[in-house]
C-alpha positions in Angstrom: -86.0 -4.6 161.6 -88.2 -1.8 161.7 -91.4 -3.3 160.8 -93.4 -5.4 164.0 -94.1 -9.3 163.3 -95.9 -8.8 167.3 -97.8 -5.8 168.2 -100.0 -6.8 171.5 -101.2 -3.7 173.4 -103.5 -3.7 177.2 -103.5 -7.7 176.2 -105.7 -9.1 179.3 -107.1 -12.6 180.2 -108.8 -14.3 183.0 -109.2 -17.6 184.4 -112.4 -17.7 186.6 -111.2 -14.6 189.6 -107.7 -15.5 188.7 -106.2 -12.5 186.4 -103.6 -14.5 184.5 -102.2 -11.5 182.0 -102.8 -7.9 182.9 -102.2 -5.2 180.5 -99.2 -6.8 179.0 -97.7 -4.5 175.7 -95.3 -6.4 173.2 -93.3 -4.8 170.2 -91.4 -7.8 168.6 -89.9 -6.5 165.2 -89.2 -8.9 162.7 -86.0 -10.5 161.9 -85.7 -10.4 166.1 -84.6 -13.2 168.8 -87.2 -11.8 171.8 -86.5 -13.2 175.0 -89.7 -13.7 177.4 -89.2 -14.3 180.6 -90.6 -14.8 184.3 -91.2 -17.3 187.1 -93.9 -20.1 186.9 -97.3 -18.4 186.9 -96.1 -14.8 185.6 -98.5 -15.5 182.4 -95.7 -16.5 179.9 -97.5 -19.1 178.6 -100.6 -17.8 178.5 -99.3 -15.1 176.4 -98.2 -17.2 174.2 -101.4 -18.8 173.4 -103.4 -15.5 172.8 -100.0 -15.2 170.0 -101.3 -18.4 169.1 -104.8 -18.2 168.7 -104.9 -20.9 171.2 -106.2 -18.7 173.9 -109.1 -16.3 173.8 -108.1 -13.1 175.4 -110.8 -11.0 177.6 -109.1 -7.5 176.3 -106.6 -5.6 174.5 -105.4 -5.9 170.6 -103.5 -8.2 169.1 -101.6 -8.3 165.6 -99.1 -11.1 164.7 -97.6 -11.2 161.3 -100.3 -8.9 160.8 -103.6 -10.6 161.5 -105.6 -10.6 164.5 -104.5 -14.7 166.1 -108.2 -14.7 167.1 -109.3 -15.2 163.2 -106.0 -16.5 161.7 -106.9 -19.2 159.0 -104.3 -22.2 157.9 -102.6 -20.3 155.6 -101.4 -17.8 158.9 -101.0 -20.5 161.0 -98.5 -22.0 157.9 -96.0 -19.4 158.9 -95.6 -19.8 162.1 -93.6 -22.6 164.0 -94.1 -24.0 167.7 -91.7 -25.8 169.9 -93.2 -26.8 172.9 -92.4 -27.8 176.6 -94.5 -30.7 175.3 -93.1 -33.6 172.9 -95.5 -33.8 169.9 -93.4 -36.8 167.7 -95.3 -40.0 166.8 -93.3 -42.5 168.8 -93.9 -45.3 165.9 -92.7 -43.8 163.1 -88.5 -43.3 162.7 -86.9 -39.8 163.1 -86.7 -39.2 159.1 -90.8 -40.5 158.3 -91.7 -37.8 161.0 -90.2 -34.9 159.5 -90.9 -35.6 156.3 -94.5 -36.4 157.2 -94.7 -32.9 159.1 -93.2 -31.4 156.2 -96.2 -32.1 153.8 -98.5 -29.4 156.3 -96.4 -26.5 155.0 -96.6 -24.9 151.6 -92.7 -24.3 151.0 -90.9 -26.6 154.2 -87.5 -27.2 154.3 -85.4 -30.0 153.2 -86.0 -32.9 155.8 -82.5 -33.8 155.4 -80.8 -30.1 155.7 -83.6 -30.0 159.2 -81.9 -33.2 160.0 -78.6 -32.2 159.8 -79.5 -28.7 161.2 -80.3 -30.2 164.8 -78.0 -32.9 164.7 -79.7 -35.9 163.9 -78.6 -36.6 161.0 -77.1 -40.0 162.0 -80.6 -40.9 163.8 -82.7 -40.7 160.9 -83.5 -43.9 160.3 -84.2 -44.6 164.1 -87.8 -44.9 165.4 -88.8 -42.1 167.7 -89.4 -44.4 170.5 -86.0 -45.5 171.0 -84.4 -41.6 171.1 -83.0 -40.2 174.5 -84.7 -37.6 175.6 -82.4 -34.7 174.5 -82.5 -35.9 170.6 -86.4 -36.2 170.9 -86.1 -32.4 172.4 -83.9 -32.2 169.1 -86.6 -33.8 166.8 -89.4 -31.1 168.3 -87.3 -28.4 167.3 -86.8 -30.2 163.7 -90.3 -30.3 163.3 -90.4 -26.6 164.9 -88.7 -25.3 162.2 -89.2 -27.7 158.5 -92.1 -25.2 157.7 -89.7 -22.4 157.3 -91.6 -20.5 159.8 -91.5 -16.4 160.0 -92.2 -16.2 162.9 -90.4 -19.0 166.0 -92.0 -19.5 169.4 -89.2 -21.9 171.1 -90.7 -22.9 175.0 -87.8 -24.0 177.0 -86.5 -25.7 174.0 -83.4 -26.7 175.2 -84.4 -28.9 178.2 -82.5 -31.9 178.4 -80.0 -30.7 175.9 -75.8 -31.4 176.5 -73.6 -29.1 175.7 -72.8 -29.7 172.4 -77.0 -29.8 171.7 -77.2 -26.4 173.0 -73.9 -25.1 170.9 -75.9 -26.7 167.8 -78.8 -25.3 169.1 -77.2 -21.8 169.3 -76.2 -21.9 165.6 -79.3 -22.5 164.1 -80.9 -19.8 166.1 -78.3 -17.4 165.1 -79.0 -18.4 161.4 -82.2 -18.4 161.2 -82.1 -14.9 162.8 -79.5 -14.3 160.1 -82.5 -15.2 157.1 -85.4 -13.1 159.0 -86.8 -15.3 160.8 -88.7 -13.6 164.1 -87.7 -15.8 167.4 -89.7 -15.4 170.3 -87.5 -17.8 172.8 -89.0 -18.7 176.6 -86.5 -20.7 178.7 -85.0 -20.5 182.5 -81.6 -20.7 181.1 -80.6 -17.2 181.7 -77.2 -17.5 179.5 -79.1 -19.0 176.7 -81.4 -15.4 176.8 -78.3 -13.3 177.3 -76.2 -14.8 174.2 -78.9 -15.0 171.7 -81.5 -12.4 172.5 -81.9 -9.0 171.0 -84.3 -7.6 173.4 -86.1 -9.1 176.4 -89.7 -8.9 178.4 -89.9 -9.5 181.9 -93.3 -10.8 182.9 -94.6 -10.9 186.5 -97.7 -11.0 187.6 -99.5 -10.3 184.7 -97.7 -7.5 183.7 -94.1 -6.7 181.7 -92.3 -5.2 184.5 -88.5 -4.7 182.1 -88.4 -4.4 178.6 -84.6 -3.7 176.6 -81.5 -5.5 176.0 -79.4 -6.9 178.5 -77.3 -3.6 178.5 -80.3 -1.6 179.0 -81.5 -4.2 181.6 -78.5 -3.6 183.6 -78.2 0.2 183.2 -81.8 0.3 184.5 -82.3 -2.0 186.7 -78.8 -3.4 187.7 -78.0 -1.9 191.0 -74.4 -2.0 192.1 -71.5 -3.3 190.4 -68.8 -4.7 192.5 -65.6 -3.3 191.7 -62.3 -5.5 193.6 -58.3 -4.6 194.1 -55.8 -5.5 196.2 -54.1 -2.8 198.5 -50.3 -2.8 199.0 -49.9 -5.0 201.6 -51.9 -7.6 199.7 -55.0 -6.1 201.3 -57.8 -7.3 199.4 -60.3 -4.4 199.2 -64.3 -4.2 197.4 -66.4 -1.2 196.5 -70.4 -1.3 195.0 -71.0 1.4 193.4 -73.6 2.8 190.8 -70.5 4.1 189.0 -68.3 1.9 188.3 -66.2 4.3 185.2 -65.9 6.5 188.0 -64.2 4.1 190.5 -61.7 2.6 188.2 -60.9 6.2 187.0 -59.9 7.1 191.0 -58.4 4.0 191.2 -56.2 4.4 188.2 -55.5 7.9 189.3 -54.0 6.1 192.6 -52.5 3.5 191.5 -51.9 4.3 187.9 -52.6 2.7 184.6 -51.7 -0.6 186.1 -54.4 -1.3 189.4 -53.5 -4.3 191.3 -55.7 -7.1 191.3 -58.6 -5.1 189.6 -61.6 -7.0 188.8 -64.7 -5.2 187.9 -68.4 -7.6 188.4 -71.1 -6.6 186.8 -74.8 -7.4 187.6 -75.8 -10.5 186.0 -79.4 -11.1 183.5 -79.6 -13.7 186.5 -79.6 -11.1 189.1 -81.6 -8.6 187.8 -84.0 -11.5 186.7 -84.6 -12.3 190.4 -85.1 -8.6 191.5 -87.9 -8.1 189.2 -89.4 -10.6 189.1 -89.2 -10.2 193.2 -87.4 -12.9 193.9 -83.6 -11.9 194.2 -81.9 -11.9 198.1 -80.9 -9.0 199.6 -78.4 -6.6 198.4 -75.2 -7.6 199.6 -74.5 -3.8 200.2 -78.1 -2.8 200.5 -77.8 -2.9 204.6 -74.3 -1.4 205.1 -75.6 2.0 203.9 -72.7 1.9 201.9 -72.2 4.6 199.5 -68.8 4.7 198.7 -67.9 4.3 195.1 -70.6 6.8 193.7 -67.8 9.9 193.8 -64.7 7.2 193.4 -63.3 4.5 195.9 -63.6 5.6 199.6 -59.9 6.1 201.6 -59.3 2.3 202.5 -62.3 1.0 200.7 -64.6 -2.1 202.4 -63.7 -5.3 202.7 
């Protein structure tokens, strides 16, 4: 985990007077699920392509699996799977001929059937592509995605159109591919999806990372307030935000003792912090009381 499959540092591109990616600095290690996100526009994407080699950049360095994208020959681009927004199957050919046909670009792919049975489509094989739903052709992209036995995964908004048993699935073979060193680089607006699989994640806005960490980290620095609830004798229902939440159960318990009534302790969501940085959260719902109460422990009476 210590060595990098993704070192991009000052990485810069522009489109015309439009400055798409500003400065951005990435440290994936390998063996890592990376999470990269931000709002349509933030330069996800075109990120992604400089990883690529797809898009030229205008400045900054750039190793991935350690050569420069810009000069990567077939052999590099071997190791390295792509799922994109986009759907790349043949709609002619049936679900098994495709895999197996994208299996001959790779020097050591997978078994087409252990893919098959990977994403769940197993029991589609023999179907043409054409006649697939739109969450199992979102399946059969991430089959092809991932029959090269790729080191390194880039996985954009793989899961659209997926039910909930398709994302479960997809969940597990994240997980163990992660598991056999496989580096993941995942971009998707499901927020859970980042928070239950991802090591560390990138913010992106603007042009430029604006958070880097795990979700812990995420919170501690950039999380706010924590809502912290109990119910006063009486059945008075009372709330506190604080910065310090350890602090304000520890007054509370000192009150009430080991047993608070109706304690419930909210933390800042990867959702909410998501939106503040990327500028696009709603106000604090303490921000314009001026409430402080909860830094030193609850306030006498607490606010409702």
């Amino acid at each position: 985990m210590t060595e990098l499959a993704v070192k991009v540092t000052g990485l810069r591109k522009r489109y015309g007077d439009v400055t798409a990616v500003d400065g951005v600095d990435l440290r994936i290690r390998r063996g890592e699920v990376f999470g990269l996100l931000g709002p349509n526009g933030a330069g996800k994407s075109t990120t992604v392509g400089v990883l690529l080699g797809h898009r030229r950049r205008d400045g900054g360095d750039v190793t991935v699996l350690g050569s420069d994208p810009a000069t990567g020959n077939r052999l590099w681009r071997s190791r390295i799977g792509v799922v994109w927004q986009d759907e790349s199957a043949p709609a002619e050919l049936t679900v098994r001929e495709t895999v197996t046909h994208f299996a001959h670009y790779y020097p050591r792919p997978r078994d087409p059937r252990e893919v098959l049975g990977l994403v769940g489509l197993a029991d589609r094989a023999d179907r043409r592509v054409a006649t697939l739903s739109g969450g199992q052709r979102r399946r059969l992209d991430l089959a092809l995605g991932v029959i090269g036995r790729p080191e390194l995964l880039l996985l954009d908004e793989p899961t659209t159109g997926f039910d909930p048993a398709a994302r479960r699935r997809f969940r597990e073979l994240v997980r163990l591919l992660a598991a056999e060193g496989t580096t993941i680089v995942l971009t998707t607006h499901y927020l859970d999806e980042v928070e239950a699989l991802a090591d560390r994640i990138a913010v992106i806005a603007r042009g430029r990372v604006v958070a880097e960490g795990g979700t812990e980290e995420l919170r501690r620095a950039h999380g706010r307030r924590t809502r912290v609830s109990w119910t006063e004798p009486g059945g008075v229902e009372r709330t506190e935000w604080t910065t310090t939440p350890t602090r304000t159960v520890a007054a509370l318990a000192a009150r009430y003792g080991d047993d608070v009534p109706g304690l419930r302790i909210v933390r800042p969501t990867l959702e909410e912090i998501y939106l503040r940085l990327t500028g696009e959260a709603a106000a604090d719902p303490a921000a314009d009381t001026g409430d402080e109460a909860g830094q030193d422990g609850p306030a006498e009476g607490g606010r409702r």
